[in-house]
C-alpha positions in Angstrom: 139.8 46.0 -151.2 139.4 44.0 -147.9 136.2 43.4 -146.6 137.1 45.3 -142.8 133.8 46.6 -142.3 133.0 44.4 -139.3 136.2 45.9 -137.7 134.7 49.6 -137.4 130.9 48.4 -136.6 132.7 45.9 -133.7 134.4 49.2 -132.3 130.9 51.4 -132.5 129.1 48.5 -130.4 131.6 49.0 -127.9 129.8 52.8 -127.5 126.3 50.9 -126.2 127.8 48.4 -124.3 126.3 49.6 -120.5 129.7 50.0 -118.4 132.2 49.0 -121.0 132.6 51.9 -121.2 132.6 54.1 -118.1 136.0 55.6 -118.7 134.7 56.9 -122.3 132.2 59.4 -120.5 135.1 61.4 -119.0 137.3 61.4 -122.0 139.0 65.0 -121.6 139.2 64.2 -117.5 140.6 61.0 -117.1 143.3 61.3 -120.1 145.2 64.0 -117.9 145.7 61.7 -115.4 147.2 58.5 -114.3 144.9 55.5 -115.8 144.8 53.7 -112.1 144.2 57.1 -110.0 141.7 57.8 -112.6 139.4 55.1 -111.5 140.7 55.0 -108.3 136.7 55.6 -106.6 135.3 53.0 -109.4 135.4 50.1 -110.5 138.0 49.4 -113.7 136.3 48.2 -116.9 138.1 46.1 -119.7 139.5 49.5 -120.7 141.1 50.3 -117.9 142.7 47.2 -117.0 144.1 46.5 -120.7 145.5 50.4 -121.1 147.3 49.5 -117.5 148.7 46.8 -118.8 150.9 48.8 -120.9 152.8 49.5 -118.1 154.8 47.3 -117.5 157.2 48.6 -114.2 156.7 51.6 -112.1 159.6 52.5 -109.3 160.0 56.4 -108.8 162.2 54.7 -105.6 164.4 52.7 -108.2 167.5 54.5 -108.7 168.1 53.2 -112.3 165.1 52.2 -114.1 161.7 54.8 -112.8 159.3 53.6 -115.7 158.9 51.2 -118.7 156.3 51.3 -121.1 154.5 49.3 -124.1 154.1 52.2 -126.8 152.1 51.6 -130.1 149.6 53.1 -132.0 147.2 50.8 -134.7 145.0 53.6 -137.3 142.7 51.5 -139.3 140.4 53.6 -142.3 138.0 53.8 -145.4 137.7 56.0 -148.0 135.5 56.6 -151.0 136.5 59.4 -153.5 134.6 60.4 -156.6 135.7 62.9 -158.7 135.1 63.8 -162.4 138.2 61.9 -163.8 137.9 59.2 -161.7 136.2 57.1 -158.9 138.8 55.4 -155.8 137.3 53.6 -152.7 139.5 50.9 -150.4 140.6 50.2 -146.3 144.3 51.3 -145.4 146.3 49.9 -142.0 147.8 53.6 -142.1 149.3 53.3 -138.9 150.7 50.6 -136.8 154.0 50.8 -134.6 154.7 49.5 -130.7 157.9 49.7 -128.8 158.9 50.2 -125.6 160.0 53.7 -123.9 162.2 53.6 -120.5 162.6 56.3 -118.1 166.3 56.2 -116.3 168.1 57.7 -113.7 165.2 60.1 -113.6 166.2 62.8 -116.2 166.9 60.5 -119.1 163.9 58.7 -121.3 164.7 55.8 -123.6 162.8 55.0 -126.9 162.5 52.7 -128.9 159.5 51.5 -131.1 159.5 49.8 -134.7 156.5 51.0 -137.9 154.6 49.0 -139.8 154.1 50.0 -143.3 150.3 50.8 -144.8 148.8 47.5 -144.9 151.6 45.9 -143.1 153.3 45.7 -146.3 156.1 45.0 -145.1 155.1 44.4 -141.3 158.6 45.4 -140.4 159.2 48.9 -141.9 162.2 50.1 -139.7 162.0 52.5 -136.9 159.7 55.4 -136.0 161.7 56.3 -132.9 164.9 55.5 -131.8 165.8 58.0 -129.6 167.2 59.2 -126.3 165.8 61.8 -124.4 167.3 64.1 -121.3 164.8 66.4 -119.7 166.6 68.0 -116.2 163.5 69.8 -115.8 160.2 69.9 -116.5 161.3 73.7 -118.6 163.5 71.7 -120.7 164.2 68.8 -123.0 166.8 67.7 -125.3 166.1 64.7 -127.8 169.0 63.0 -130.1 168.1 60.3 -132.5 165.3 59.2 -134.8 162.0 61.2 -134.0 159.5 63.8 -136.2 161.1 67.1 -137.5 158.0 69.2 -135.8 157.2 72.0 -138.2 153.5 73.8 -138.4 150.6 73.0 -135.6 149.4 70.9 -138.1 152.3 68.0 -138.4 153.0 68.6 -134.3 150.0 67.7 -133.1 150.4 63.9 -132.5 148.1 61.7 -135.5 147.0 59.8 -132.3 145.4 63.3 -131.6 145.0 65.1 -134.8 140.8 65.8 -135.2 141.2 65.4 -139.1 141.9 62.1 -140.4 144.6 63.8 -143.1 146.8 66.7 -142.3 146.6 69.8 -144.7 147.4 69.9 -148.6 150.1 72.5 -148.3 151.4 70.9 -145.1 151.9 68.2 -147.3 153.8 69.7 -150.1 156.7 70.5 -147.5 157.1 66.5 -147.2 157.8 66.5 -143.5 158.5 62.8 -141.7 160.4 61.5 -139.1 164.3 61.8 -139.3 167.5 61.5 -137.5 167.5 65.1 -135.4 169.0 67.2 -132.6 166.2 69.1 -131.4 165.9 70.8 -128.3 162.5 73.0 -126.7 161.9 74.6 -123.4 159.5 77.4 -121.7 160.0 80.3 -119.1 157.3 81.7 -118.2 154.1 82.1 -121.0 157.1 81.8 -123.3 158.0 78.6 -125.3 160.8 77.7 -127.7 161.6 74.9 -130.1 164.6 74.1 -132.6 166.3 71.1 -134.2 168.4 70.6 -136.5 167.1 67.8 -139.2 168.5 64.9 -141.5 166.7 65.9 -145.3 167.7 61.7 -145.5 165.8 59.4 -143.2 165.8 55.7 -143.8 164.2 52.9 -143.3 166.0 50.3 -144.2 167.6 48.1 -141.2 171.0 48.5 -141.9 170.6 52.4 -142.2 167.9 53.5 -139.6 170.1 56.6 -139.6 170.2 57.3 -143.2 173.0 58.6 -145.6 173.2 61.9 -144.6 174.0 62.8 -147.8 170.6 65.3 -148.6 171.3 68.2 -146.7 170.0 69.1 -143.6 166.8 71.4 -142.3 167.4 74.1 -139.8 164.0 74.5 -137.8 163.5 77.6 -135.1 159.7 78.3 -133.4 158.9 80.8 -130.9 155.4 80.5 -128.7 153.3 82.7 -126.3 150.5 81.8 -124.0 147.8 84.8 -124.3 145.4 83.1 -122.7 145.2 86.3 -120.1 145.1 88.7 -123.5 142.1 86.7 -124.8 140.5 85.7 -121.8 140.1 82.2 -122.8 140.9 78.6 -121.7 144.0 78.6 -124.1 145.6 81.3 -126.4 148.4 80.1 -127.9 150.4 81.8 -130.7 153.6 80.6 -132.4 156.4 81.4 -135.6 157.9 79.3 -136.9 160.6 78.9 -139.7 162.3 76.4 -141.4 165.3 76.5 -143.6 166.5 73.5 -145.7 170.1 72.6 -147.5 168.2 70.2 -149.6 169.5 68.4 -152.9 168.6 65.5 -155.4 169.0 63.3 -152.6 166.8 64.5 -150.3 163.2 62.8 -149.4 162.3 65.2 -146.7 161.9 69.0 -146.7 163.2 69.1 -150.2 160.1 71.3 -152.2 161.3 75.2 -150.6 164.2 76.6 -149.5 162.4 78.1 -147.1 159.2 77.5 -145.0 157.1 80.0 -142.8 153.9 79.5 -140.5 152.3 81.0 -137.4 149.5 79.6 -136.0 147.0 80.6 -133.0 145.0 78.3 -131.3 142.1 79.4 -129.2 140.0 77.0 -126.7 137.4 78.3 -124.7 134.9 75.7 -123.0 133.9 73.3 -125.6 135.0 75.6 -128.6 138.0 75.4 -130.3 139.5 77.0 -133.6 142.9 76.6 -135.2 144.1 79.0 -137.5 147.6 78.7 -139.4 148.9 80.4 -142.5 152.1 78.5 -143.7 154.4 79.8 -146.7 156.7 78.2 -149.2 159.5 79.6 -150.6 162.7 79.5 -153.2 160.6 76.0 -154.5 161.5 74.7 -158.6 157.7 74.9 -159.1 157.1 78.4 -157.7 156.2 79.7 -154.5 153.4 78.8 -152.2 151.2 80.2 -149.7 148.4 78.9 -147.5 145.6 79.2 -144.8 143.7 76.8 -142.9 141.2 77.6 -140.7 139.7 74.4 -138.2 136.9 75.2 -135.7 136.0 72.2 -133.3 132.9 71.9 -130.8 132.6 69.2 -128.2 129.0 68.3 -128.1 129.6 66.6 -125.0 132.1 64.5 -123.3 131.9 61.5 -126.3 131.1 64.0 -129.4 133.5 66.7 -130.9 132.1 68.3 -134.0 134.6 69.3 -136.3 135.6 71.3 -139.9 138.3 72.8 -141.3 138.7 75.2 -145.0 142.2 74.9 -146.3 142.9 77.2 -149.5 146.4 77.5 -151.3 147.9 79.3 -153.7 151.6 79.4 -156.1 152.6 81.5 -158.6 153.4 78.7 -160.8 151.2 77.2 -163.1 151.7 73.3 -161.3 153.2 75.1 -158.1 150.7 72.5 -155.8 149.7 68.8 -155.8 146.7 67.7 -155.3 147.0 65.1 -152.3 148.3 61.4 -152.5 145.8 59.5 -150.9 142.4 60.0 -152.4 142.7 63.4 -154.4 144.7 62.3 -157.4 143.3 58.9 -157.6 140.3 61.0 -158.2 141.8 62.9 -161.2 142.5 65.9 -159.7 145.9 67.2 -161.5 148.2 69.8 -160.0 147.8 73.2 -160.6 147.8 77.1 -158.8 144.7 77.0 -156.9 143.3 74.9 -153.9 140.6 74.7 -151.9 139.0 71.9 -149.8 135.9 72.0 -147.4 135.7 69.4 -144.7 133.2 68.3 -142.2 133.9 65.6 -139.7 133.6 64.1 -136.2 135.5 62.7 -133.7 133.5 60.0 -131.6 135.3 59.4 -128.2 135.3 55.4 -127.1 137.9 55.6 -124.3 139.2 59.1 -124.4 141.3 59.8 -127.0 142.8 56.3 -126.8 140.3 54.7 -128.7 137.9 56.9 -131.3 135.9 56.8 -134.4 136.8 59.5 -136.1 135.5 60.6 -139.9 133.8 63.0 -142.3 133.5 64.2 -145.8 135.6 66.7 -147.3 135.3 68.4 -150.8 138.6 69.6 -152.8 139.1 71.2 -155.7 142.4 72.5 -157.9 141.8 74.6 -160.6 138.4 73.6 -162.2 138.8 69.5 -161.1 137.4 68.6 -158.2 136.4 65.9 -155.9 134.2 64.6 -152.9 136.0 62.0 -150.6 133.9 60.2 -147.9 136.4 58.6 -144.5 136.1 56.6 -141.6 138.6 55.5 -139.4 139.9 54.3 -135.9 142.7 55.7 -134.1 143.7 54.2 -131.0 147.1 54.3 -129.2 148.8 53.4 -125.8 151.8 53.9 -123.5 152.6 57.0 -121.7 151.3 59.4 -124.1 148.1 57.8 -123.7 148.5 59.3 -119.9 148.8 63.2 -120.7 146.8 65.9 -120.8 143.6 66.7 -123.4 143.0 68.4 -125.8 145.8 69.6 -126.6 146.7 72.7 -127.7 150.4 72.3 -129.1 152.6 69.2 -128.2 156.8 70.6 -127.6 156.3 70.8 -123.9 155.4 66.9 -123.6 159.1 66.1 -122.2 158.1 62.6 -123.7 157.6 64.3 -127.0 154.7 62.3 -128.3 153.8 62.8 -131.7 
């Protein structure tokens, strides 16, 4: 374990620092906007002037070469799990990548940005994205290269945004990641659509960013409707999605079903939020799975969101689900037929959703074992992405595609 206590407490002072932090009290304003038109009628802070430093050149007149950006992302975190096989405690680097992302002849986007493995073990772990991007119009966008095969809510929405420092159990189980894809999305009207067509074979290795292409390959389709006027809320969004995979002995992603369903509605209405997605498994060795998870969020105010979220899963096989990686079966939790976790949690907001603490304590439990795992972590993130709108309620119509 490394003693990276100090980094988390450093990052809380920041909070009562008077006016190092002015951009942090509008943190769902200012992250829809442009970082220097934000604070255009104050003074910057540190804040401001170091996430404007990211860009680095800004020309819309420039016939060639509109923006370039600095990308990156750095998510630090703790845990301590205790269960009734086992104890586990230790600080993970899960995240750290930077890049840079161009915008060309004004329809086309560039990216390019390296990953880190956990713990910066290596520091050089290949390529999250390496992709090119052509978006005509703001209705649609078509992305070829290295980037995430989006499946569910829960693996779309962006870890830089995600309110839950891990993403669901049965989410999980499908083994999504980034891959070599053809994906294309647009809208017309409240109407949204996504598809993509997915290496089951990424790699990371250097001299095959591309992989082998010798796993199979996922099909992925999703349909989504804005009901906000049905529900009379802020945001009603509903979406199905479906995702078939040609997977084999080879294949490292998408390779537990044949066949994967979920639908999800999101609802946000002031400071209330709630997420609900049921997400299926099917034609998988170990039996078939099913799944609900249901995540209500309340922003206390303009720095505090409140969170929770009650995941349960079934199979009809006897060791049809695993208990997670990180922290679960450390624990002693074993597979089994029957999950269920509990999890309560906040997000503090520093700068926005650029820079957060975010944790919260979560209680799981598989078939008579169980455990209680304590987190805390820090997410931060910059580049464009950093620049669009939040909260947000599903990501496929960013044309930059952040994730």
């Amino acid at each position: 374990m490394r003693p990276r206590l100090p980094l988390i407490v450093a990052v809380a002072v920041l909070i009562a620092r008077p006016g190092a932090v002015a951009a942090g009290e509008i943190a769902a304003e200012a992250a829809s906007k442009d970082l220097s038109g934000a604070v255009g009628r104050r003074q910057m802070s540190v804040f401001d002037q170091v996430w404007n430093a990211t860009e680095l050149y800004r020309d819309e007149s420039n016939p060639i070469v509109q923006d370039l950006d600095i990308t990156g992302r750095f998510h630090d975190q703790y845990h301590w799990s205790e269960g009734g096989a086992a104890d586990d405690d230790g600080w993970e680097s899960r995240r750290f990548r930077i890049g840079l992302e161009a915008r060309v002849l004004h329809d086309f986007t560039l990216k390019a940005e390296m990953t880190s493995a956990p713990d910066f073990d290596p520091f050089f772990n290949g390529f999250s994205a390496l992709a090119i991007q052509w978006h005509p119009a703001d209705s649609f966008l078509l992305t070829v290269g290295k980037q995430p095969a989006r499946f569910t809510w829960d693996y779309s929405t962006s870890s830089n945004l995600h309110p839950y420092v891990e993403r669901s159990q049965l989410l999980n189980e499908f083994a999504p990641d980034r891959s070599p894809a053809i994906s294309m999305q647009g809208k017309a009207g409240r109407l949204n659509w996504y598809a993509a067509l997915v290496s089951n074979t990424p790699d990371r290795e250097v001299s095959r960013e591309f992989g082998t292409f010798d796993g199979g390959a996922s099909i992925i389709a999703t349909l989504g409707y804005d009901l906000a006027e049905v529900f009379r809320t802020d945001a009603a969004d509903v979406r199905l999605e479906y995702l078939h995979s040609e997977h084999n002995e080879r294949s490292t992603i998408y390779n537990r079903f044949d066949d994967c369903l979920a639908t999800s509605l999101v609802l946000r209405e002031g400071r209330a939020s709630v997420v609900t997605e049921l997400l299926a498994g099917l034609g998988g060795d170990h039996g078939d799975a099913v799944g609900l998870n249901l995540m209500p969020g309340w922003f206390v105010n303009e720095k505090l969101e409140l969170v929770a979220r009650y995941q349960i899963a079934l199979s009809d096989g006897a060791a049809g689900l695993t208990a997670q990686r990180r922290y679960e079966r450390p624990a002693g939790i074993p597979s089994g037929d029957l999950y269920q976790a509990a999890y309560a949690g906040f997000n503090w907001f520093i700068y926005g959703p650029r820079l957060r603490l975010m944790g919260g304590v979560e209680y799981a439990g598989m078939n008579g074992h169980d455990a209680w795992t304590a987190l805390l972590g820090v997410r931060l993130y910059w580049g464009p992405d950093s620049r669009t709108a939040f909260p947000v309620a599903y990501p496929y119509m960013d044309r930059r595609g952040a994730h």
